[in-house]
Structure formats: structure tokens, C-alpha cells
C-alpha positions in Angstrom: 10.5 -39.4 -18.5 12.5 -36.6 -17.0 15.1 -36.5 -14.4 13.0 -34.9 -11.9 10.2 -37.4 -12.1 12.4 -40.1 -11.8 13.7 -38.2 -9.1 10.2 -38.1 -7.6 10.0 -41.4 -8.4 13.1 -42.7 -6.4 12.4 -41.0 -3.3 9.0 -42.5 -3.3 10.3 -45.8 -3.3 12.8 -45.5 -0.8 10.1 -44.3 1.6 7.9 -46.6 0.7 10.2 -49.6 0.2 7.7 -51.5 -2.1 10.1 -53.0 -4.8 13.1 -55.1 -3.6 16.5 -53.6 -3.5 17.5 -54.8 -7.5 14.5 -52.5 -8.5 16.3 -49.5 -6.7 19.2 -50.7 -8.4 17.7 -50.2 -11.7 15.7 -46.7 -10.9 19.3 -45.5 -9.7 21.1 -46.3 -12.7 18.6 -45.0 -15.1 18.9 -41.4 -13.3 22.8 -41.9 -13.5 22.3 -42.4 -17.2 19.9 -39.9 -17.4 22.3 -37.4 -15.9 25.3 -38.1 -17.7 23.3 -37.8 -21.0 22.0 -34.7 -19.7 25.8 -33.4 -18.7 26.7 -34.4 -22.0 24.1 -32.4 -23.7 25.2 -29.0 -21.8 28.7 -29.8 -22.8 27.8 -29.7 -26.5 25.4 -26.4 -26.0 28.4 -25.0 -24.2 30.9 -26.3 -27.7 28.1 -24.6 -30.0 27.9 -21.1 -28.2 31.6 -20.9 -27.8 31.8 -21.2 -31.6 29.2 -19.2 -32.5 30.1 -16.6 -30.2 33.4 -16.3 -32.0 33.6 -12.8 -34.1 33.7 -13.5 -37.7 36.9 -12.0 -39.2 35.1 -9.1 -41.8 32.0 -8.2 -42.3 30.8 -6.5 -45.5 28.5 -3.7 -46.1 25.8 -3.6 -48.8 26.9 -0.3 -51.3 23.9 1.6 -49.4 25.4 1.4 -46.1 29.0 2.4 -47.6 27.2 5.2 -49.4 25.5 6.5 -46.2 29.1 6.0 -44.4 30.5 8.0 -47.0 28.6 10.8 -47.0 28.4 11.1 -42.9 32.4 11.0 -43.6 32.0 13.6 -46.6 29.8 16.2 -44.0 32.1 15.6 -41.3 35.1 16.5 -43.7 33.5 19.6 -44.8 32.7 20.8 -41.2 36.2 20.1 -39.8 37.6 22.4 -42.6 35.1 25.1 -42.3 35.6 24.9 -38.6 39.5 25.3 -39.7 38.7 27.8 -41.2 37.0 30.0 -39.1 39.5 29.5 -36.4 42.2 30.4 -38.6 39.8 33.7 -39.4 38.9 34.1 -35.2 42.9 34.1 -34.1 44.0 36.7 -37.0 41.2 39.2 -35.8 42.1 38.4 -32.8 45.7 39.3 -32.8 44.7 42.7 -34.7 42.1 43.6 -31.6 44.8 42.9 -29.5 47.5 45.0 -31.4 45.1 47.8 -31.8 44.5 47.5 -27.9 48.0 47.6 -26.8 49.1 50.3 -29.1 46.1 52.4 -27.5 47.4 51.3 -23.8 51.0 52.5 -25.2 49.4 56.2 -26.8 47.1 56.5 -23.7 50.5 56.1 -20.9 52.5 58.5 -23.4 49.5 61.4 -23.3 49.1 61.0 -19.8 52.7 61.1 -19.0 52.6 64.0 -21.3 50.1 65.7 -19.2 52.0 64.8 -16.4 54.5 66.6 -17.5 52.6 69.7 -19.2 50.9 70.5 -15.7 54.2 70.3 -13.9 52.8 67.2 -11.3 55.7 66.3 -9.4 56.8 62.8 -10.6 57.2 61.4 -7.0 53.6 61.8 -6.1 51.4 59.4 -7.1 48.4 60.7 -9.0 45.5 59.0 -10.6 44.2 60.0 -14.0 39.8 59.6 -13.4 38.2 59.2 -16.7 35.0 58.2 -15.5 33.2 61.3 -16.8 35.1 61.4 -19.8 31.8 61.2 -22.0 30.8 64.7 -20.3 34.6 66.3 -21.0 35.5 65.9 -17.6 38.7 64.2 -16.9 41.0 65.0 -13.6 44.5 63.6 -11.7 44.0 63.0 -8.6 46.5 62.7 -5.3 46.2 59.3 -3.8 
């Protein structure tokens, strides 16, 4: 019988007060011992899952799951390098772009100082050099 029928039970006879008091008595301490078994039994569930929650200290793989492992780790590998590579490959044409640019910045202020020069604008007046036709062969300094 369970703890709640007894439970069920109890109540009933103290509203009913049928059986003499020893009977209660008895009732009473069967639910006690029904509830410290009861207490008892949660203690050792609670003694069993705090064991068998403990992590084990390795674990080993069958040789198909290191193989498959291994080759994840092998393609990984493989693109890290390659992608070593072609940063290495981006930052050296990079730098050359960037040489090339600034040496054409450099040339460029030279030939327009040059003309500058060469069409006797004083030097202090501002002009602008407009290139914005330059496709069509029309190129101009202007006074700002």
C-alpha cells in the first residue's frame, strides 16, 4: 500500500473516529516507516546519479572515428596553408600596386609642377590642374 493511500486512510479515521486511539497509533507508525523507507530510497537514487554522473576519465575512439578525425584535421591543414598562401601572394601584389601607384602620384606632381613652370603660372596663386576630359585631350589649370 502506498503512502498516499495510507494517507487517505488516516485522515479517514480521524474523521470518523471508528478504531480506538492504539489503532491510530499503529496507522501513524506504519506511514512513519513508510516515509523513512521512502527517504531512504531517494537518498540512494540521489548516491547512484551522483556516481554515474561523474565523467569518466578517457574515452576511446573506435579507428573509424580517429580516421574520420584525421582527415577533417588533414583538410583543415591543407586549407590553412593554402589560405597562407594566398595571403602571402594578395600582400606582395599588393605592395607592387601600391608602389606603382605612388611612383605615378610622384611623376604626375613632377609634370604638373613642370607645366607650372613651362607656362610661367605664378607660384603664389593657387591653380587647379582639371583632368576630367582628359580622355578627349582636354586638360586645363584653373585659378581657384
Amino acid at each position: 500500500m502506498s503512502i498516499r493511500e495510507r494517507l487517505q486512510g488516516l485522515v479517514e479515521l480521524l474523521e470518523n473516529k471508528e478504531k480506538p486511539e492504539s489503532d491510530l497509533v499503529d496507522e501513524i507508525e506504519k506511514i512513519e516507516e513508510l516515509l523513512a523507507a521512502d527517504e531512504e530510497e531517494v537518498e540512494m537514487e540521489e548516491e547512484v546519479d551522483e556516481v554515474t554522473l561523474e565523467p569518466p576519465e578517457q574515452v576511446d575512439l573506435s579507428p573509424e572515428e580517429a580516421e574520420k578525425l584525421g582527415e577533417f584535421n588533414k583538410v583543415m591543414t591543407a586549407a590553412q596553408l593554402n589560405l597562407g598562401k594566398l595571403m602571402y601572394s594578395y600582400e606582395i601584389q599588393k605592395r607592387r600596386l601600391i608602389n606603382i601607384q605612388l611612383k605615378a602620384e610622384q611623376d604626375l606632381q613632377l609634370a604638373v609642377e613642370t607645366l607650372r613652370e613651362n607656362k610661367g603660372l605664378p607660384e603664389g596663386v593657387v591653380y587647379t590642374l582639371d583632368m576630367s576630359q582628359s580622355d578627349s585631350g582636354i586638360a586645363f589649370f584653373e585659378k581657384e
